[in-house]
C-alpha positions as a printed Julia matrix, in Angstrom:
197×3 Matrix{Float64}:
 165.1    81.06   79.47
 167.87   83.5    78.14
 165.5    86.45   78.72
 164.78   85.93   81.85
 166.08   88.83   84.03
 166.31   91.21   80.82
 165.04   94.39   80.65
 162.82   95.33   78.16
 162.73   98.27   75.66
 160.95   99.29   72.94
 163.07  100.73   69.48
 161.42  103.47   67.87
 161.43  103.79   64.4
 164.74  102.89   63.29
 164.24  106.38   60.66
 163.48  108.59   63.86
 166.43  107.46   66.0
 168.9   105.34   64.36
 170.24  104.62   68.36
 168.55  101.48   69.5
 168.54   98.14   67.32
 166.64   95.29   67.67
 168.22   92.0    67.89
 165.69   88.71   66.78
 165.31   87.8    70.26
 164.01   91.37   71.27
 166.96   92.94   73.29
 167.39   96.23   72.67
 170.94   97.12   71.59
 172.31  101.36   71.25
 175.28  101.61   69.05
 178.29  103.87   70.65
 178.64  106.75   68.92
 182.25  107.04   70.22
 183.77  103.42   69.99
 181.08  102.12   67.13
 180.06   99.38   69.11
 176.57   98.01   69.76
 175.63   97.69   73.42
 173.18   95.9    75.47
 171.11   98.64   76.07
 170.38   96.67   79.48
 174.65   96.74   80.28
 174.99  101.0    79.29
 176.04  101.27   82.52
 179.21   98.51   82.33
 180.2   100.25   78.39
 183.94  101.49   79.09
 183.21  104.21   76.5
 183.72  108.24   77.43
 180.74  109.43   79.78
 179.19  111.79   77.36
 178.3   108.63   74.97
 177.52  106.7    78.04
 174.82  109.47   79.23
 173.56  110.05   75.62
 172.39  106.37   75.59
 170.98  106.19   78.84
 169.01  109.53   78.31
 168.1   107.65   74.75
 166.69  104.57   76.14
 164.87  106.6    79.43
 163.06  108.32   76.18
 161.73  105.32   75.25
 160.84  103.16   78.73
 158.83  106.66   79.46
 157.28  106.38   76.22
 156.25  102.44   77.0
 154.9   103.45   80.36
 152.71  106.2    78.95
 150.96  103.84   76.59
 150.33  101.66   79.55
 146.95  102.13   80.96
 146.88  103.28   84.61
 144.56  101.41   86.79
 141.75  103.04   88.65
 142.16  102.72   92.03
 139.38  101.56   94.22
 137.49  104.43   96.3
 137.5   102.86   99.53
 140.23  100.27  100.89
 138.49   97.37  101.88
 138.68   94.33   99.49
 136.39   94.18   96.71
 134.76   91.28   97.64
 134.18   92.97  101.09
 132.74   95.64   99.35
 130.36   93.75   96.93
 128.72   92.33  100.28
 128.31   95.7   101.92
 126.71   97.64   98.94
 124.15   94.93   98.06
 121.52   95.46  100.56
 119.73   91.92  101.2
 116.29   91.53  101.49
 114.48   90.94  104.64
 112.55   87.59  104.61
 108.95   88.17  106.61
 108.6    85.68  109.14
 105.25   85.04  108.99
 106.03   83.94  104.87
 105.02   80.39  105.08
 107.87   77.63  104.08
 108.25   76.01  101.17
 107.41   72.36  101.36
 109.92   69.74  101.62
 111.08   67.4    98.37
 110.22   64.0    98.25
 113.65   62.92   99.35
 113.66   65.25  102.34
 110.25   63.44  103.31
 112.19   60.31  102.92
 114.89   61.28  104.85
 113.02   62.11  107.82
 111.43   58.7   108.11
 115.03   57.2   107.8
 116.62   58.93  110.08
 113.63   57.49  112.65
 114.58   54.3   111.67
 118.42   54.53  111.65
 118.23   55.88  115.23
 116.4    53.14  116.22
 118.93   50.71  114.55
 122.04   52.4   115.91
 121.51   54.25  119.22
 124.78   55.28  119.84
 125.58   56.57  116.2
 125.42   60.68  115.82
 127.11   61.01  112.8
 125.4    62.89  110.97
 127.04   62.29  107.56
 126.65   59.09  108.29
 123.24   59.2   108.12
 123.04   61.33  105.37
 125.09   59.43  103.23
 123.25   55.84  104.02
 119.87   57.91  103.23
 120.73   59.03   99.41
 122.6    55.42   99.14
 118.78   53.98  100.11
 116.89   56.35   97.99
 119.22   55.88   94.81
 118.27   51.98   95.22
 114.55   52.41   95.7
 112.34   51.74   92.94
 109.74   54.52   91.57
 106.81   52.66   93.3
 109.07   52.21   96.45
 109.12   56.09   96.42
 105.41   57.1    95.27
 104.46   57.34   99.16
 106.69   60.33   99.84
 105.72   61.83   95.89
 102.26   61.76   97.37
 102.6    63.24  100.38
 105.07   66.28   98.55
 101.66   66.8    96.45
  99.96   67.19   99.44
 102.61   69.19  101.33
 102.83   71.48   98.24
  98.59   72.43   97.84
  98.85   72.98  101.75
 101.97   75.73  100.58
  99.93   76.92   97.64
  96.72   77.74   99.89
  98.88   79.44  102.87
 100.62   81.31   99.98
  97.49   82.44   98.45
  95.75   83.38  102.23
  99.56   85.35  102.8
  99.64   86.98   99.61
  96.16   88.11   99.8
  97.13   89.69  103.72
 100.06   91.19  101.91
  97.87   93.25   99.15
  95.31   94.18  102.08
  98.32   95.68  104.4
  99.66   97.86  101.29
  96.25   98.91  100.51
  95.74  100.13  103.8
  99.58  101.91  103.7
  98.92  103.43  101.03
  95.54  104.72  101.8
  97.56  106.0   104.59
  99.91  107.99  102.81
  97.78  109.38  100.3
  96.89  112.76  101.0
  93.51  113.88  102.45
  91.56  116.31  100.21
  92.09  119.96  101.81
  89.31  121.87  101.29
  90.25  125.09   99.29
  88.75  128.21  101.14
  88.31  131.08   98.71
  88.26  134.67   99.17
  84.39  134.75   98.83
  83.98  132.51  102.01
């Protein structure tokens, strides 16, 4: 708590200047050359000594805070001013998802979930909470049993060779449309005319 509000500076050598002294709690203090007394380097300014002293100590202890600061590392400063974050999002460019990609098939809970809803709407009419839903749906499928859920695991199975085939059939139309842009921007063989011709 005591060094709260204290202002600190770094001794040299005590060899190289025998001005500043270090007391055990870290304050810096500059002995008076004139009156022999050891200041607060902090309270120069308040030392009723001659001004000459008084400006001798202060030019001593500037030595020393400019000394600190140039071992400080300077920060780089960013190029542009927007916030990094901001500009994290705008150099990243994101990748445009092809509509015609087929979707990836829905988890077995998700297939659940749809059939619940059906049947909560037809429970509660009125109710459009949504969360409401939601959370009475993962209550449910926590409590079913593994043979209570191997209906929807089946029909994921299903939903997931129907993915794998429109995958292949898309991937396939993929490789065909690069082949043909690439045929495209291949060169066509020039013929070379030579001087007999």
């Amino acid at each position: 708590m005591a060094s709260q509000g204290r202002k600190r500076i770094d001794a040299v050598d005590s060899r190289a200047a025998s001005v500043l002294v270090r007391s055990r709690d870290g304050s810096a203090f500059a002995r008076c050359e004139e009156c022999n007394k050891s200041v607060p380097v902090a309270l120069i300014s308040m030392h009723s000594c001659s001004l000459e002293a008084k400006i001798k100590m202060n030019l001593d202890a500037q030595v020393i805070e400019q000394a600190n600061e140039a071992k400080k590392t300077e920060r780089k400063k960013p190029s542009s001013k927007e916030p990094k974050a901001k500009r994290a999002k705008t150099e990243k460019a994101k990748k445009v998802k092809d509509p015609n990609q087929p979707k990836r098939p829905p988890t077995a809970f998700f297939v659940f979930l749809d059939d619940f809803r059906k049947e909560f709407k037809e429970a509660n009419p009125g109710s459009k909470d949504v969360k409401r839903v939601g959370k009475e749906g993962g209550e449910k499928w926590r409590a079913m049993t593994d043979e209570e859920k191997k209906p929807y695991l089946e029909k994921v199975a299903e939903l997931k060779e129907e993915y794998e085939k429109a995958m292949a059939n898309y991937n396939a139309a993929e490789d065909e449309e690069k082949e043909e842009a690439d045929k495209e921007a291949a060169p066509t063989e020039i013929e070379e005319l030579t001087d007999d011709e």
